[in-house]
C-alpha positions in Angstrom: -175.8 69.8 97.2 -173.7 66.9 96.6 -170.6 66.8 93.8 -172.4 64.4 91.6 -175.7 66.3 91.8 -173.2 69.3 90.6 -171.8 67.8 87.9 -174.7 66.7 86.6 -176.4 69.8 86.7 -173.4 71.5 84.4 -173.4 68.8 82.0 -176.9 69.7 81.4 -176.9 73.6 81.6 -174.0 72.6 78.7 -176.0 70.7 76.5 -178.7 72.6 76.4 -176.5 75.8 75.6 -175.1 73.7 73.1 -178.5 72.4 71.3 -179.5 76.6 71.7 -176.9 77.3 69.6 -177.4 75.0 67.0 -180.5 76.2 66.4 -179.6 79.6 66.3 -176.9 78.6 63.7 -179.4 76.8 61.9 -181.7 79.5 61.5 -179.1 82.1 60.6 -179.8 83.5 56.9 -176.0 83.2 56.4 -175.9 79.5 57.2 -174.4 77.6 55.7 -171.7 80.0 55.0 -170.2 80.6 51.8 -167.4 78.8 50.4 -164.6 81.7 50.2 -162.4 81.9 46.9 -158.9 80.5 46.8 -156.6 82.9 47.6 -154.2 83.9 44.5 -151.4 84.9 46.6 -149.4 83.9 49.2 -149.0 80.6 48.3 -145.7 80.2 50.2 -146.9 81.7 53.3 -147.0 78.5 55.3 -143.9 78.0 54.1 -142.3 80.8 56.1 -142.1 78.7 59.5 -138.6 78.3 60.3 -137.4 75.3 62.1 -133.4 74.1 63.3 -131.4 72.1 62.0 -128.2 70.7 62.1 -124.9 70.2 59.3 -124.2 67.0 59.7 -122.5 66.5 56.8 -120.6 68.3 54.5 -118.9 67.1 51.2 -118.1 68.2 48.0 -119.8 66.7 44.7 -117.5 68.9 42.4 -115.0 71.4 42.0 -116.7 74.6 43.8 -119.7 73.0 44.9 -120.4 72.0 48.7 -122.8 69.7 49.7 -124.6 70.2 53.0 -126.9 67.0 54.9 -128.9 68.6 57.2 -130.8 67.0 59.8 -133.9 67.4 61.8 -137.0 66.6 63.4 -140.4 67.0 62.2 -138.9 68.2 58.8 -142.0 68.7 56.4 -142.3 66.5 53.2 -141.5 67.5 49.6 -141.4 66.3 46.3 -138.9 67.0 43.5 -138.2 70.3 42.3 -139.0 71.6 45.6 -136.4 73.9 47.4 -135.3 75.5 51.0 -134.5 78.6 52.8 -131.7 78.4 54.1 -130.8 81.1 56.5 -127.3 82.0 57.2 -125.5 83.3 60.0 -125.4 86.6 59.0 -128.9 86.9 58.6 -129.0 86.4 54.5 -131.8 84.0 53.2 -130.7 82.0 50.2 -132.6 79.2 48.2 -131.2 76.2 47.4 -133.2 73.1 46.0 -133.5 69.8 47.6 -130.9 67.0 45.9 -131.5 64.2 48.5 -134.3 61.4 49.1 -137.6 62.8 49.5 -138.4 59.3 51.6 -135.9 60.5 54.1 -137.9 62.5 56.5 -135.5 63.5 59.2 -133.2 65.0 56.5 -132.5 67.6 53.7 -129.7 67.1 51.3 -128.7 70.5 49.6 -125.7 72.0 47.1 -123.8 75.4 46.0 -121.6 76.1 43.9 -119.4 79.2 44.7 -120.3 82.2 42.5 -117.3 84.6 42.5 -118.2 88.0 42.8 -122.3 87.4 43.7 -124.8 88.5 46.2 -122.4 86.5 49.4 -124.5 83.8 50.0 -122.5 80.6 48.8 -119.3 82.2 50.0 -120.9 81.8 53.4 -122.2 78.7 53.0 -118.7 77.5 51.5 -116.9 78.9 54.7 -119.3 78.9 57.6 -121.0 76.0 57.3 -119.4 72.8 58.7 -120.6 70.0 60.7 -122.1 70.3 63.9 -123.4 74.2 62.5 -127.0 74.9 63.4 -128.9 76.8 61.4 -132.4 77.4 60.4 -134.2 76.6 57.2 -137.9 77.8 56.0 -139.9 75.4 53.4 -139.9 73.6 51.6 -141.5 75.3 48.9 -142.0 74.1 44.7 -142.5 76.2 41.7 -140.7 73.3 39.7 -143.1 70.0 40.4 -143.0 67.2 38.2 -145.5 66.8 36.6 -147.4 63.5 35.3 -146.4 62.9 31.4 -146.2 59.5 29.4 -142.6 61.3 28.9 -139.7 63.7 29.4 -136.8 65.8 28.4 -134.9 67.2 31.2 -132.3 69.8 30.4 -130.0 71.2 33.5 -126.8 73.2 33.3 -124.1 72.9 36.2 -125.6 73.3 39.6 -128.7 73.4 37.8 -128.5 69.4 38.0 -129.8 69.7 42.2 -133.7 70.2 41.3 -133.8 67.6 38.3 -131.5 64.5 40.0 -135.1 63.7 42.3 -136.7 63.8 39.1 -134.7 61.6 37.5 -134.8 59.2 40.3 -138.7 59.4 40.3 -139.1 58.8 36.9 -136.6 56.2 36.7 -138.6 54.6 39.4 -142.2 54.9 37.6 -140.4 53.6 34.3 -141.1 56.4 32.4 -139.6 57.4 29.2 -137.3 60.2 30.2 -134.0 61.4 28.6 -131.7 64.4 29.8 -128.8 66.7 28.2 -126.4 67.8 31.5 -124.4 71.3 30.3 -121.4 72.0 32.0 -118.3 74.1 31.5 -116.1 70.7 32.3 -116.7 67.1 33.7 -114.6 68.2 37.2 -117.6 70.8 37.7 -120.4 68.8 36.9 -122.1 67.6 40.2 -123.5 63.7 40.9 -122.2 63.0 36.9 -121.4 59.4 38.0 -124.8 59.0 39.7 -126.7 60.3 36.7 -124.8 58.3 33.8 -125.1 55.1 35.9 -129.0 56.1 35.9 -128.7 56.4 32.4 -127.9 53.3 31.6 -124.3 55.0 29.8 -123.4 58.1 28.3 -123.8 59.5 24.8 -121.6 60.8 22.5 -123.4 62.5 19.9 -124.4 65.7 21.5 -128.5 64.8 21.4 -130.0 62.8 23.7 -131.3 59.0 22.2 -134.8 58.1 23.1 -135.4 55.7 25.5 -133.6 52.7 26.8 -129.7 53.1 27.2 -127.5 56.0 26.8 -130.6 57.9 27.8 -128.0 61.0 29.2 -126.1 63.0 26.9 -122.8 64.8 29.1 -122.0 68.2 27.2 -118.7 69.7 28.5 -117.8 72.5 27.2 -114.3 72.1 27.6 -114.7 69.1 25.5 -117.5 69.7 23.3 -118.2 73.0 23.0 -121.8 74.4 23.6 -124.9 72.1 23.5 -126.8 71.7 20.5 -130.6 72.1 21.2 -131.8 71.5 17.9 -133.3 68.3 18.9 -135.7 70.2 21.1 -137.5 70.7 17.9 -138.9 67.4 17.3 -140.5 66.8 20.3 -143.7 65.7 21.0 -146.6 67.8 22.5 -147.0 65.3 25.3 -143.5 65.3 26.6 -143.0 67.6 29.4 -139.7 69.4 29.0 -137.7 71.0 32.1 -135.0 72.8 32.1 -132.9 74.6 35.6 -129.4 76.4 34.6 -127.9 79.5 34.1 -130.5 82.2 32.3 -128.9 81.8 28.6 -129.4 78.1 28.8 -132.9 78.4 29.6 -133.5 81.4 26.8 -132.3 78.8 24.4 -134.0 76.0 25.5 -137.9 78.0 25.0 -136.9 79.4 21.6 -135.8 75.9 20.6 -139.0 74.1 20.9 -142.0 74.0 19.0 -144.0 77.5 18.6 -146.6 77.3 21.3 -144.6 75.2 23.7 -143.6 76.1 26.9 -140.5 74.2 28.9 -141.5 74.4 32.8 -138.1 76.5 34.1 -136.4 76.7 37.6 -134.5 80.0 37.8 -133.4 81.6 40.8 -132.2 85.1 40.0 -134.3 88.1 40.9 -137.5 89.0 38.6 -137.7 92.2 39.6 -136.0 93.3 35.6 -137.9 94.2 32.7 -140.9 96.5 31.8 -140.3 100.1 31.5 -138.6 102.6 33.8 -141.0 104.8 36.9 -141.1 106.8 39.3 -140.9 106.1 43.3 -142.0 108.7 45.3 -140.3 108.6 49.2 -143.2 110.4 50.9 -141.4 110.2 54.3 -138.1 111.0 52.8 -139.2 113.3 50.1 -137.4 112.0 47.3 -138.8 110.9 43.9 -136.4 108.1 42.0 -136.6 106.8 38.9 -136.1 103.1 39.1 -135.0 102.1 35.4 -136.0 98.6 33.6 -133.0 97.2 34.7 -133.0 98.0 38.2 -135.4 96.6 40.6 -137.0 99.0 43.5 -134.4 97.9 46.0 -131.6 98.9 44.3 -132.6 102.2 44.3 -134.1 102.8 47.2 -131.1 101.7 48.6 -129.0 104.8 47.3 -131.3 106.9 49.0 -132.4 105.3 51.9 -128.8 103.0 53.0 -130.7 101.2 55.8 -133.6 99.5 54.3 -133.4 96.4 55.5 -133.8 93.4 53.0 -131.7 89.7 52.5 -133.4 87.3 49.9 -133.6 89.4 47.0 -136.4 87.3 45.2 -139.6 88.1 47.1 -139.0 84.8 49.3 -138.7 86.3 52.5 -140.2 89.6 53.1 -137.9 91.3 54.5 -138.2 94.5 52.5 -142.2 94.6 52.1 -142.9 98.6 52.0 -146.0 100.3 52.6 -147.8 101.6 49.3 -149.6 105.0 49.7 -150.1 105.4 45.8 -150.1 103.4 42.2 -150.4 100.0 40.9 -148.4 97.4 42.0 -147.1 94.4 39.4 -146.5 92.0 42.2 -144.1 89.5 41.7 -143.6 87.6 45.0 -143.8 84.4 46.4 -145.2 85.4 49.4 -147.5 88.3 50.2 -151.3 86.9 50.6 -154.1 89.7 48.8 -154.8 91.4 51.6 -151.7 92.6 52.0 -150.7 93.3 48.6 -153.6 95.2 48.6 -151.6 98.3 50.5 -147.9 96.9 50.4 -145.0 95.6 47.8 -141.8 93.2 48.6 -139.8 96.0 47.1 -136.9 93.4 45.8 -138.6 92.3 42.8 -142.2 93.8 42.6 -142.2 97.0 40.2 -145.1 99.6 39.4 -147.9 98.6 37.1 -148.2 102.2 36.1 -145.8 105.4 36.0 -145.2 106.3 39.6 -145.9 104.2 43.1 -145.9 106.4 46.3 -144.1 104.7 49.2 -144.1 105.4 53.3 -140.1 105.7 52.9 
């Protein structure tokens, strides 16, 4: 039998097995097939794909805070508010929002401040991370989007200025009405203060930020000034959308000094794994039981029994310390298990127990 005669006769055997199983399809009492629900967790899991890149430029914006340009190819869009992993040398993941041009696609501009006596993760970016460094970076991800609003009160406190300067640009770009209040313990450690008060149009004295046109950015240094005042927060109207990233007592006061009923949309950063009441965690393998107290996330003290646990994000980013659950209710908190498997496991750095007592394979 000749080639072409061959050919032809697959092609055909094909088709017809094709046309075969359409009609099976067709008549299956499944077909079509149901539309699945949107899954409520694990939002961020696509998120988790790490990719290189390289420091290819480092400066520094303020007193204590680095700024890192890192470049790479096929680096995934984002919008403002959104933030990276970054993870370091030593195998700690930290988050740190994106301050650059979200038009640049080849590049991601972040900054850190160094925060004496923390976790370890700026010092290492302050000291390890120099140009021509390579390191990886997981994201982008956004809890903090901006959202559309005919206008905005933007309220950031140090380094909390790196998610809300793209927001500023944006809404500078799409004319909207938009006025901030920048917090800081003194002009030298403010971040980008030049850039912002030149996209303010000029700087205000009085403590509350104007409405509209110039002088649109109020500059509180605390050396200077003293704290903020937030009663202006009072006064304003349903429609504008109020955000606010900074340290946690910044934020605390901004919420209790709007309206009753309003919410401000927050970036924070430090673990949830506080609050609710104390439990117990029972380390089947280990046989321990622990009582993890409301101020003390699981980690913590799993850690004084079992030393070796391994875990580097701290704020259910990363999943490095997901633990199997044999018993109890789980008050998930992460950013990254999907529902199946929070069904039968926990990131142990910020989840907690629903109930009295969780049962772990520890």
């Amino acid at each position: 039998m000749s080639r072409p005669v061959t050919l032809a006769l697959v092609a055909g055997a094909a088709l017809l097995a094709k046309r075969a199983m359409r009609r099976r399809i067709n008549a299956a009492p499944l077909w079509p097939m149901p539309a699945l629900d949107e899954p409520t967790s694990g939002r961020g899991r696509l998120a988790t794909v790490t990719r290189k890149v390289l420091v290819t430029g480092r400066s520094s914006p303020a007193e204590g805070v680095v700024q890192l340009r890192l470049e790479g190819t096929g680096l995934p869009a984002w919008q403002p508010g959104a933030h990276v992993d970054l993870v370091l040398p030593s195998g700690l993941v930290r988050q740190y929002s994106l301050c650059g041009d979200p038009a640049d696609t080849d590049t991601y501009t972040v900054a850190t401040r160094l925060v004496e006596g923390g976790r370890g993760g700026s010092r290492e970016v302050h000291e390890q991370l120099h140009e021509g460094t390579e390191i990886e970076v997981r994201g982008p991800r956004n809890r903090f989007p901006l959202v559309d609003a005919p206008s905005y009160v933007f309220v950031a406190g140090g380094i909390g200025i790196t998610p809300v300067l793209p927001m500023l640009r944006a809404a500078d770009r799409a004319g909207a009405d938009w006025r901030l209040l920048y917090c800081g313990r003194s002009r030298a450690t403010m971040p980008y203060l030049d850039e912002i008060e030149k996209l303010g149009g000029g700087r205000s004295e009085t403590g509350v930020p104007p409405a509209g046109g110039r002088g649109r950015v109020t500059v509180v240094a605390e050396d200077e000034s003293g704290v903020p005042e937030l009663g202006f927060l009072a006064d304003t109207p349903p429609e504008t959308a109020v955000f606010c990233c900074g340290p946690d007592g910044l934020m605390d006061a901004v919420a209790a000094a709007l309206p009753d009923g309003r919410t401000p949309r927050l970036e924070r950063f430090s673990p949830a794994a506080a609050g609710g009441g104390a439990f117990e965690v029972e380390l089947r393998r280990t046989g321990r039981t622990l009582t993890v107290a409301p101020d003390r996330s699981v980690l913590a003290a799993v850690r004084g029994a079992v030393p070796g646990v391994p875990y580097s994000c701290e704020q259910g980013f990363c999943g490095t310390c997901q633990q199997r659950v044999l018993a109890g209710e789980v008050d998930h908190r992460d950013e990254l298990l999907t529902d199946a498997e929070r069904s039968d496991s926990m990131l142990i750095c910020v989840s907690r127990c629903a109930g009295e007592r969780l049962v772990l394979d520890l």
